[in-house]
N, CA, C and O atoms as a GROMACS GRO file, in nm:
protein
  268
    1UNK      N    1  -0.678  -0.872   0.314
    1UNK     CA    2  -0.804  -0.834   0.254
    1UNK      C    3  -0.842  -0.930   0.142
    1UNK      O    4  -0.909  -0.883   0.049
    2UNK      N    5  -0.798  -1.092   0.139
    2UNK     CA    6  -0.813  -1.152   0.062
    2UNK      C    7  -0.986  -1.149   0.032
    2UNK      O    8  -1.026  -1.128  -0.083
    3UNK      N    9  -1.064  -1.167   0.121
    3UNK     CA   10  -1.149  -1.200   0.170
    3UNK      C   11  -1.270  -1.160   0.083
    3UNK      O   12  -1.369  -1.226   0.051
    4UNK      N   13  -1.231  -1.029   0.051
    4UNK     CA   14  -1.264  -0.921  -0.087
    4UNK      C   15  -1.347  -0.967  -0.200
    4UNK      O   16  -1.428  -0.903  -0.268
    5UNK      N   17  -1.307  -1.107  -0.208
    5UNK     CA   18  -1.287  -1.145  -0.346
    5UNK      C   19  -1.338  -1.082  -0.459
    5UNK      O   20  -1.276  -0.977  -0.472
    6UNK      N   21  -1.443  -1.099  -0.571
    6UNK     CA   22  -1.409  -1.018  -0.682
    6UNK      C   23  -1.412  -0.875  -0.725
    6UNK      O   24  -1.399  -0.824  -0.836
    7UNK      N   25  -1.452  -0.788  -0.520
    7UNK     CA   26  -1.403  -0.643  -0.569
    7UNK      C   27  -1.259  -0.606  -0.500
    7UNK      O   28  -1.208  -0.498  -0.468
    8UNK      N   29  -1.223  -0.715  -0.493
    8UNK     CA   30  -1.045  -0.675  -0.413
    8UNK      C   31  -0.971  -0.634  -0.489
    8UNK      O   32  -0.877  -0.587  -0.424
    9UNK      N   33  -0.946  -0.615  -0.643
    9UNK     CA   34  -0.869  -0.507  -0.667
    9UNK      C   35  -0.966  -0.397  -0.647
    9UNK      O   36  -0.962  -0.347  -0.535
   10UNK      N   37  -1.070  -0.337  -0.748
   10UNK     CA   38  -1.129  -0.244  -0.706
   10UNK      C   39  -1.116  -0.150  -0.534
   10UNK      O   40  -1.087  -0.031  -0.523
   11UNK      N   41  -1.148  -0.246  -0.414
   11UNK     CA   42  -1.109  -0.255  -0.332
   11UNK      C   43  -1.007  -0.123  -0.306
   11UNK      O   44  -1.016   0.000  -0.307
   12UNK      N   45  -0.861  -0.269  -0.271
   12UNK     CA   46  -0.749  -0.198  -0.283
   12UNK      C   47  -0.705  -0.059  -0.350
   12UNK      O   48  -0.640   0.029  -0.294
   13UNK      N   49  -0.750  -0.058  -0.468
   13UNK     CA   50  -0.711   0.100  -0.520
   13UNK      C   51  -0.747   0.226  -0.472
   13UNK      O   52  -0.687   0.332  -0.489
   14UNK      N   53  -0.896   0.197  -0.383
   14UNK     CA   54  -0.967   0.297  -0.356
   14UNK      C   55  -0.915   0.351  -0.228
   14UNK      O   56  -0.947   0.465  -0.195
   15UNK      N   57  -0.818   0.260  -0.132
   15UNK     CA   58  -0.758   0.242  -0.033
   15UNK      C   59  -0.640   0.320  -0.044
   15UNK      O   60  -0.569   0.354   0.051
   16UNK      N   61  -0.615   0.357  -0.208
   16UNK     CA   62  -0.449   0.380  -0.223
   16UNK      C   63  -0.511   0.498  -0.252
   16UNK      O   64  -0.420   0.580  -0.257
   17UNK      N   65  -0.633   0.561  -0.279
   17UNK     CA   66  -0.656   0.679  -0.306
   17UNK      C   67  -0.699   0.755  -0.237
   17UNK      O   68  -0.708   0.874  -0.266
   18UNK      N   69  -0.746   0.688  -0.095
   18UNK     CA   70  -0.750   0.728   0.054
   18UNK      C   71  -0.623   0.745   0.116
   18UNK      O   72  -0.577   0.852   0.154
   19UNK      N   73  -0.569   0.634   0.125
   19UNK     CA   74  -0.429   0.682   0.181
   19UNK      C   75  -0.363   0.796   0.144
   19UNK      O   76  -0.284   0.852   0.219
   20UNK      N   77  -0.396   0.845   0.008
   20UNK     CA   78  -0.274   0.960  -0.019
   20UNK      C   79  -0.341   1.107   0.054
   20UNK      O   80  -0.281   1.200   0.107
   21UNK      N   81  -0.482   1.088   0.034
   21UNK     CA   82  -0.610   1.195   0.088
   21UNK      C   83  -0.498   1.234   0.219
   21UNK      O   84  -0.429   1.336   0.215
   22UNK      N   85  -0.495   1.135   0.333
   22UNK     CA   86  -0.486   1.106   0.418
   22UNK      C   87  -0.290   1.150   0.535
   22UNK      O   88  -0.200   1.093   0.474
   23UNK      N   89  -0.262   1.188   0.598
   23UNK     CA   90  -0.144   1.211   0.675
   23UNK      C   91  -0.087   1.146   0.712
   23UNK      O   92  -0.033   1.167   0.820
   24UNK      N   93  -0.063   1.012   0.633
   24UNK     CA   94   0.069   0.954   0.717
   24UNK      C   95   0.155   0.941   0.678
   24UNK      O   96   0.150   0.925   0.556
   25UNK      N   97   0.292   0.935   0.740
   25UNK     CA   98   0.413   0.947   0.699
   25UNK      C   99   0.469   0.816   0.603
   25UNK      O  100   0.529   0.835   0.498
   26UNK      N  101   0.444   0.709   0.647
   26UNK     CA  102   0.484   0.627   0.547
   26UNK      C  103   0.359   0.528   0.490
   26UNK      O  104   0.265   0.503   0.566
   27UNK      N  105   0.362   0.481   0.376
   27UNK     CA  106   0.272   0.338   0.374
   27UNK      C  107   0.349   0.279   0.326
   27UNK      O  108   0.419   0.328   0.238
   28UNK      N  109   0.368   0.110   0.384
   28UNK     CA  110   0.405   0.000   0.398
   28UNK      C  111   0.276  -0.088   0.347
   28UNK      O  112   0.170  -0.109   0.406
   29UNK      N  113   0.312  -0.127   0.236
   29UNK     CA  114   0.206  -0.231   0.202
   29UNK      C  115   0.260  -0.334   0.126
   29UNK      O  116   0.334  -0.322   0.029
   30UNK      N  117   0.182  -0.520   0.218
   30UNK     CA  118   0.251  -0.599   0.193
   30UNK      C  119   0.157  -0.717   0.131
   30UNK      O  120   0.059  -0.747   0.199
   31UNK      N  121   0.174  -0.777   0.022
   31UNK     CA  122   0.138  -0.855  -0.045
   31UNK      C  123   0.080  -0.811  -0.191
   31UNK      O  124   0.072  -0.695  -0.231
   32UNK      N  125   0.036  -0.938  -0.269
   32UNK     CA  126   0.000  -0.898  -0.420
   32UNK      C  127  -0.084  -0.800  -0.403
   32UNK      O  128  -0.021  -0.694  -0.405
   33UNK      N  129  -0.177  -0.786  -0.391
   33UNK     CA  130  -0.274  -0.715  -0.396
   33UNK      C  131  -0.269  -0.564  -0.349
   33UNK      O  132  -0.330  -0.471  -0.402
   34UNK      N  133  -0.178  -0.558  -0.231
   34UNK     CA  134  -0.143  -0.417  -0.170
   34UNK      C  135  -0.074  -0.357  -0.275
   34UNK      O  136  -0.129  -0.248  -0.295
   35UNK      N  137   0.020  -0.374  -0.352
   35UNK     CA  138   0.022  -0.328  -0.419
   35UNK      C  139  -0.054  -0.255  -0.520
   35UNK      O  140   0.009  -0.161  -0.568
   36UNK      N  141  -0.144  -0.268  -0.555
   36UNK     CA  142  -0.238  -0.159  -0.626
   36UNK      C  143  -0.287  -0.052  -0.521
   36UNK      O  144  -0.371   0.035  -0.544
   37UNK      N  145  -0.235  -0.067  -0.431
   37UNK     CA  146  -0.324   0.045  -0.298
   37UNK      C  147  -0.206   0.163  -0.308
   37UNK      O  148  -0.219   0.285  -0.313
   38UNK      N  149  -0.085   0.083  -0.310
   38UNK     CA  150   0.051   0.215  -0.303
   38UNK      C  151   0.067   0.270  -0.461
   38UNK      O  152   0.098   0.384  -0.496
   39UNK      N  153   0.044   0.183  -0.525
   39UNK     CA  154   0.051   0.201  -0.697
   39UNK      C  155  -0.101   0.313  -0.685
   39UNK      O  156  -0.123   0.352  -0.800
   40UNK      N  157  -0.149   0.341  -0.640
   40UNK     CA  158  -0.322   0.426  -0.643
   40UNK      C  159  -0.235   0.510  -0.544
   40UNK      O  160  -0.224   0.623  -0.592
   41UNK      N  161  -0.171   0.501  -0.430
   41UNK     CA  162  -0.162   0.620  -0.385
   41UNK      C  163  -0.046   0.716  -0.392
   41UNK      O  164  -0.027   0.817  -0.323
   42UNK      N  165   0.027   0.667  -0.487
   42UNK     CA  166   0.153   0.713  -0.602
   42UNK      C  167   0.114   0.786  -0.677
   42UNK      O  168   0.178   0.890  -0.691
   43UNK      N  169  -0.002   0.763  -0.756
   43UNK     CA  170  -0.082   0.838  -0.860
   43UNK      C  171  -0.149   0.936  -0.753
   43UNK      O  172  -0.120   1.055  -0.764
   44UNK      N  173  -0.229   0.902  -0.659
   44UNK     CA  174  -0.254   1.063  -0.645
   44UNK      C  175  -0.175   1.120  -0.533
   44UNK      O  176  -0.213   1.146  -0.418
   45UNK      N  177  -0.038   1.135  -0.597
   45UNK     CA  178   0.032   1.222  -0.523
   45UNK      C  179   0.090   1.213  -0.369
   45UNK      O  180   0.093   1.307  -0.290
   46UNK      N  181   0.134   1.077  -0.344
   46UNK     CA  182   0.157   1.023  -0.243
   46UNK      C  183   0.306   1.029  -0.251
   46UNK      O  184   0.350   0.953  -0.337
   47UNK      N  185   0.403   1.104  -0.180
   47UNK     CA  186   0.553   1.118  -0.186
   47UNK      C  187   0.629   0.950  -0.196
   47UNK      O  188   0.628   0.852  -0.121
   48UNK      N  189   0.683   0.977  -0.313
   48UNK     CA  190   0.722   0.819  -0.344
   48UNK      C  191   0.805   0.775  -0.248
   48UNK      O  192   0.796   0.661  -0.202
   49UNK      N  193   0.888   0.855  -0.214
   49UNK     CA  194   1.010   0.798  -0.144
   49UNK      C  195   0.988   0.763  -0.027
   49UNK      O  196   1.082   0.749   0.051
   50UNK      N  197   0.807   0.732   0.027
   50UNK     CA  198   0.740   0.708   0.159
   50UNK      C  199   0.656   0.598   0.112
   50UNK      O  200   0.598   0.542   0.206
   51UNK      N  201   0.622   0.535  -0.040
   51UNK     CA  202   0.578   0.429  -0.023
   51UNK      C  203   0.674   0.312  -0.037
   51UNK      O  204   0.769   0.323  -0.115
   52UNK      N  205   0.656   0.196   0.035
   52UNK     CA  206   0.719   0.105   0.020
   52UNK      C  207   0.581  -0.005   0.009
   52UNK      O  208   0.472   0.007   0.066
   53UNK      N  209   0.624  -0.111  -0.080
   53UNK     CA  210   0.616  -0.256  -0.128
   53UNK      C  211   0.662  -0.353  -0.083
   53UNK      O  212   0.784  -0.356  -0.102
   54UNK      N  213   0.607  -0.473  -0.010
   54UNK     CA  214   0.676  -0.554   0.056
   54UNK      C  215   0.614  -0.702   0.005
   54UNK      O  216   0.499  -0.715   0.046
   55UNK      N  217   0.668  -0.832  -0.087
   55UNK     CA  218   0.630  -0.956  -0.108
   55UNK      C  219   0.516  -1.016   0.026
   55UNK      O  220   0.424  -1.097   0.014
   56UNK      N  221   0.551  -0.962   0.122
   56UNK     CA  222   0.520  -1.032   0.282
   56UNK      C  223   0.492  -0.970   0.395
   56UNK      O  224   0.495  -0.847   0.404
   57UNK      N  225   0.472  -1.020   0.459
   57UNK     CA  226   0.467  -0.990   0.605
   57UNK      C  227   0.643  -0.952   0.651
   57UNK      O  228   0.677  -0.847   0.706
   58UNK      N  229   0.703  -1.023   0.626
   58UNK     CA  230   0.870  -1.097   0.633
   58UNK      C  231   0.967  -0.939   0.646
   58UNK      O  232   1.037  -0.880   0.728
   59UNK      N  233   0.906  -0.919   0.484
   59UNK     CA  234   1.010  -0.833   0.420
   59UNK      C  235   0.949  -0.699   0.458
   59UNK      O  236   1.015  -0.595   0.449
   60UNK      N  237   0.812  -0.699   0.505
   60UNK     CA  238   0.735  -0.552   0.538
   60UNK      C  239   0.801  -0.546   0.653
   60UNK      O  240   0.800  -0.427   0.687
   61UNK      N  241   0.854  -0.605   0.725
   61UNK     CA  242   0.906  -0.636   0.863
   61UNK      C  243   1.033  -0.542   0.873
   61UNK      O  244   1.055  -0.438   0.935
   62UNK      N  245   1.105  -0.622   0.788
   62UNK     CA  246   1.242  -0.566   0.764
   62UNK      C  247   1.262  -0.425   0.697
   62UNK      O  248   1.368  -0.363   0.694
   63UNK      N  249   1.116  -0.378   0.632
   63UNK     CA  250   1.154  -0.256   0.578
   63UNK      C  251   1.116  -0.152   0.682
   63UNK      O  252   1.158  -0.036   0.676
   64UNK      N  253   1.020  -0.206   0.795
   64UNK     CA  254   0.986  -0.133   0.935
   64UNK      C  255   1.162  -0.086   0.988
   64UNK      O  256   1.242   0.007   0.994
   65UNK      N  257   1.148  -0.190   1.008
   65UNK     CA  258   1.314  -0.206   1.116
   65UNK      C  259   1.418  -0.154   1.038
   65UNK      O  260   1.514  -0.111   1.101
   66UNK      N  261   1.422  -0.146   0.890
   66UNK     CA  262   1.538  -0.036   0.857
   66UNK      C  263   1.509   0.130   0.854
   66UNK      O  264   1.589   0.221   0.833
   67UNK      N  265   1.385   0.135   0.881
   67UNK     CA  266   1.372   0.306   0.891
   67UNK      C  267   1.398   0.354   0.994
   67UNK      O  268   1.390   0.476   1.008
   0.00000   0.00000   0.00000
């Protein structure tokens, strides 16, 4: 969602405040910016121990394949 540019954080947060609205079991979100989407959907009440943070594509990979 680079693409965004100067409302991509704005953006992203609003994403993390949908996601929590929202039923899914885990969010996986990978790069700088995703991070404010899981950090937004932490705050509203998104079960922590279901969001994960990933530097990459790489490491979002690997956190797929260990669950």
């Amino acid at each position: 969602m680079l693409e965004l540019g100067a409302q991509a954080e704005d953006l992203h947060r609003q994403m993390g405040s949908l996601l929590a609205e929202l039923t899914f079991d885990f969010i996986i979100a990978a790069g700088p910016l995703s991070r404010l989407a899981a950090e937004e959907a932490l705050k509203n009440g998104f079960n922590s121990s279901r969001v994960h943070w990933a530097q990459n594509s790489v490491e979002a990979g690997r956190i797929c394949r260990s669950m």
